[in-house]
N, C-alpha and C positions, 0 to 999 in steps of 0.2 A: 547644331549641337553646342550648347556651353560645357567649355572643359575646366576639367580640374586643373589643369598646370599642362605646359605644353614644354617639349625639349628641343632647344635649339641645337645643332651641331651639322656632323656631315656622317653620310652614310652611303658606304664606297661597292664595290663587289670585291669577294674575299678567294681567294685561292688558298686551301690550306692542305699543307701534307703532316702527315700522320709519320710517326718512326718508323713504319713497319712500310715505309714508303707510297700509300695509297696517299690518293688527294682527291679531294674534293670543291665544288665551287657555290659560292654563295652570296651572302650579303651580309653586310654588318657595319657597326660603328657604335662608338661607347653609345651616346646619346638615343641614337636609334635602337641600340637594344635595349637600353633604361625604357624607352617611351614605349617596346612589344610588351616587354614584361609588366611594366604599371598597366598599360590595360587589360592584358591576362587575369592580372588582380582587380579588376572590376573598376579602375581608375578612368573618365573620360579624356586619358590622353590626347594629347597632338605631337605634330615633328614638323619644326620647321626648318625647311633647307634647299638647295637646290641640286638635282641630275641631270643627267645627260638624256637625249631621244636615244638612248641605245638597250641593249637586251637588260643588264644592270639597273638601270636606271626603272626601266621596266621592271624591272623583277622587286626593287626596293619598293614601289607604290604598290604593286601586288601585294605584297607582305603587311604592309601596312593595311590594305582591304582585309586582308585576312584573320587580321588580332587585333581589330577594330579599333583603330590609330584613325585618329583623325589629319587627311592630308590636304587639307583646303590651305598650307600654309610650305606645301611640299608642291616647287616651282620647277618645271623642265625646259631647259637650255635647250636653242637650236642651233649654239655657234659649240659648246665644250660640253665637254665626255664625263660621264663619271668617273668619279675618283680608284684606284685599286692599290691591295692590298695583298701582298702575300703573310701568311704567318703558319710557321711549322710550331713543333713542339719535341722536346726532349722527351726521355721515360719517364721523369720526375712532375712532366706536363708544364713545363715552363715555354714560354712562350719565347720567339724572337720573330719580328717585324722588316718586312720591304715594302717601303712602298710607291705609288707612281701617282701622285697627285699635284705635282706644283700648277699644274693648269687647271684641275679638277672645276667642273662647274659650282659647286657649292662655293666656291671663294667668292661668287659673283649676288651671291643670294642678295646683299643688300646694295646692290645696282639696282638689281630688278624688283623687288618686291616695293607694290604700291602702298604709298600714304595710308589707307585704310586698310590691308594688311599689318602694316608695323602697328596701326593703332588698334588693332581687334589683338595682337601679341600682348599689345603693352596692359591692356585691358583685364589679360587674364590673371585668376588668382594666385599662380604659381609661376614661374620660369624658373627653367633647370638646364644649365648648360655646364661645362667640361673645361679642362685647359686644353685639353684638343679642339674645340670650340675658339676659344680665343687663337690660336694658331688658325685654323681654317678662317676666319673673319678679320684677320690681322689686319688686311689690307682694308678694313672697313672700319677699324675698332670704334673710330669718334661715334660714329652711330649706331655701334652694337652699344657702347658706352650712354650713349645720349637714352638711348630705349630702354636700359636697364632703372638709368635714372629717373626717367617718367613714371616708369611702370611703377618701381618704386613708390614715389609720392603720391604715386595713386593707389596703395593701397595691396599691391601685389606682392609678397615672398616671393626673395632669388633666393636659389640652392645650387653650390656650386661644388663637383666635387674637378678637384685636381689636375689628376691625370696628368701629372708630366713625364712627357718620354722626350728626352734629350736629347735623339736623333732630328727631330723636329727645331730645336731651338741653337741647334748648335752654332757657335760663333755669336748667338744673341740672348746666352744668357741672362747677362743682367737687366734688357727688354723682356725675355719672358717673367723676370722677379719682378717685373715694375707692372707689365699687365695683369698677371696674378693677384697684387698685392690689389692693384684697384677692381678688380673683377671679387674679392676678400671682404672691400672695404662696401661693399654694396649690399654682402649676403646675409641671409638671418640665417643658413645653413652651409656648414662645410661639411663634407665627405671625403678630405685629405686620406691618404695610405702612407704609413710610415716609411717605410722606404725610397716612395717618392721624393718626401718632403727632408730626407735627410740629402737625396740627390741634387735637389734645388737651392735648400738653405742650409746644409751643413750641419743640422740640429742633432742636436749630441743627444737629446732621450725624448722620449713622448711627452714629458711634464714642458720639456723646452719648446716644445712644436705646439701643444694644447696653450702657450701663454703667448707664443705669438698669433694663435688664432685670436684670442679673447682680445687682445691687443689690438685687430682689426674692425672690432664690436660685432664681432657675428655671437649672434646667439645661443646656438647650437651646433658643438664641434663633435664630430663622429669618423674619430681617426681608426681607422683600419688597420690591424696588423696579421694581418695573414691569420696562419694557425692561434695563433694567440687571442684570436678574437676583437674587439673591438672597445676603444675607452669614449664615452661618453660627456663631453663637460657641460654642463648647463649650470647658469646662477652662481658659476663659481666654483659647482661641484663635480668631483670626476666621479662614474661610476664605469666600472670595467663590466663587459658583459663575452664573457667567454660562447666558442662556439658549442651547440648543444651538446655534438657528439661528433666524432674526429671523420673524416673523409679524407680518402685516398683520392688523387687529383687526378684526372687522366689527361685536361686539360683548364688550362686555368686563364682559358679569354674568357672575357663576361663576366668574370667572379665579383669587380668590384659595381660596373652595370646592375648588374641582377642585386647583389645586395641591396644598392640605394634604390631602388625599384620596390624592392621587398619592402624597405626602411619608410619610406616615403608612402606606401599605400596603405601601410598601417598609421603611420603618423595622419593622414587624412581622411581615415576613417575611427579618430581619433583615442586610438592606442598608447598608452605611455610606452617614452622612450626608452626604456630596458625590452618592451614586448616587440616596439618595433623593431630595434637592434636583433630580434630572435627570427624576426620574420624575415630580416635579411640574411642572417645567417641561412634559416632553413634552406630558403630560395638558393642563395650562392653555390651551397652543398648540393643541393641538387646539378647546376647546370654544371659545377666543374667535373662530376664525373661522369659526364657527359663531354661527346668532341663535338667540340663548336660552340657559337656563339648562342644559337638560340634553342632551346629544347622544342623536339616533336613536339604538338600539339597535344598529342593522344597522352 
């Protein structure tokens, strides 16, 4: 199958409790929920990454067969385990994270992955990866770096969105601003969230965060800010694109996932940017009042 754009990242098993103290178990990760959802939308997604031979790791490529992800680029470890992840939720549906990856198999993905693997990624029309993505490849970055560059020159759109959780970076923050910035300086798309991006760089408003994007020469910046909806800059130009109609949150993983899913598979199916910004919205709205990462199928 030729894909439209394939999402590099890691994708862990999820333990999540609920206020009312039920839990549940799963699978998730930014990347790999962006890459269920674009196919959902009719997009021929891919994920590329690596797990573990364990039930997890099992149960991530099931899923992937399921919402028809293409996984010819999704590698299983027979020395390390898949990654995991807890995350509960307050009543406001706000999320907070544990997690148990520093060995996770996915850090190993570009050990393993052959010469004609990296060159059928590099190959494809799209590549979309995270700043959880940069943290999980850390240990590899020269060659996650080197493949973004070819890919590039040959012809490919990177889209990156963000994601910084600072539990991750801590002690190495101004290596995560320095990966960031070059992982920035690559993209024809950003999908920053405002709140992130004031955690990271201290950016005093959205005009201050939209000029440092433009600053990096990405093309199209699609900053996120929660209820407020979403500012758009292209050509110089900002356009705000509020969300349609207000949602009560139950929980709020995947919101920014499913957006750039939503954003992206109408931008590809070549929607202007106010319609695709709406299509992200709708999507988001849906999966936050919803618990969990991925919506039923049904």
């Amino acid at each position: 199958m030729t894909l439209d754009l394939i999402c590099l990242g890691e994708a862990m098993g999820e333990i999540g409790f609920a206020p009312d103290g039920s839990h549940t178990i799963g699978v998730g990760g930014d990347t790999f929920n962006t890459a269920v959802y674009l196919a959902r939308a009719g997009m021929r997604a891919g994920f590329g990454s690596m797990v573990g031979s364990d039930p997890f790791g099992m149960r991530i490529r099931e899923m992937l067969h399921e919402n028809a992800v293409d996984d010819r680029f999704l590698l299983t470890s027979t020395r390390a385990t898949t990654g995991l992840y807890s995350i509960s939720n307050d009543a406001s549906g706000e999320r907070f994270f544990h997690y148990w990856r520093a060995q996770a198999a996915a850090r190993s993905f570009w050990d393993e992955a052959t010469p004609e693997a990296l060159d059928a990624i590099a190959q494809t029309p799209m590549i979309y990866l995270s700043g959880i993505s940069l943290y999980t490849f850390d240990d590899s970055r020269d060659a996650l770096f080197s493949l973004l560059e070819r890919a590039r020159a040959q012809g490919a759109r990177i889209a990156f969105d963000g994601n910084y959780r600072p539990r991750l970076w801590a002690g190495r923050e101004d290596h995560a601003r320095d990966m960031f910035a070059r992982a920035l300086s690559l993209s024809h798309m950003a999908f920053p969230t405002f709140d992130d991006e004031q955690l990271m760089w201290g950016d005093s408003s959205t005009a201050d965060c939209l000029a440092r994007m433009q600053g990096y020469g990405v093309e199209t910046v699609v900053l996120k800010s929660g209820a407020e909806g979403c500012v758009i800059r292209q050509n110089g130009l900002d356009t705000h694109v509020p969300i349609p109609a207000p949602v009560v949150p139950v929980d709020t993983t995947a919101a920014g996932d499913s957006f750039n899913a939503g954003y992206l598979a109408a931008h590809l199916q070549g929607a202007r940017a106010q319609d695709a910004a709406i299509a992200g919205h709708k999507l988001a709205g849906r999966v936050i009042a919803h618990r969990g990462a991925i919506l039923p199928r049904d």
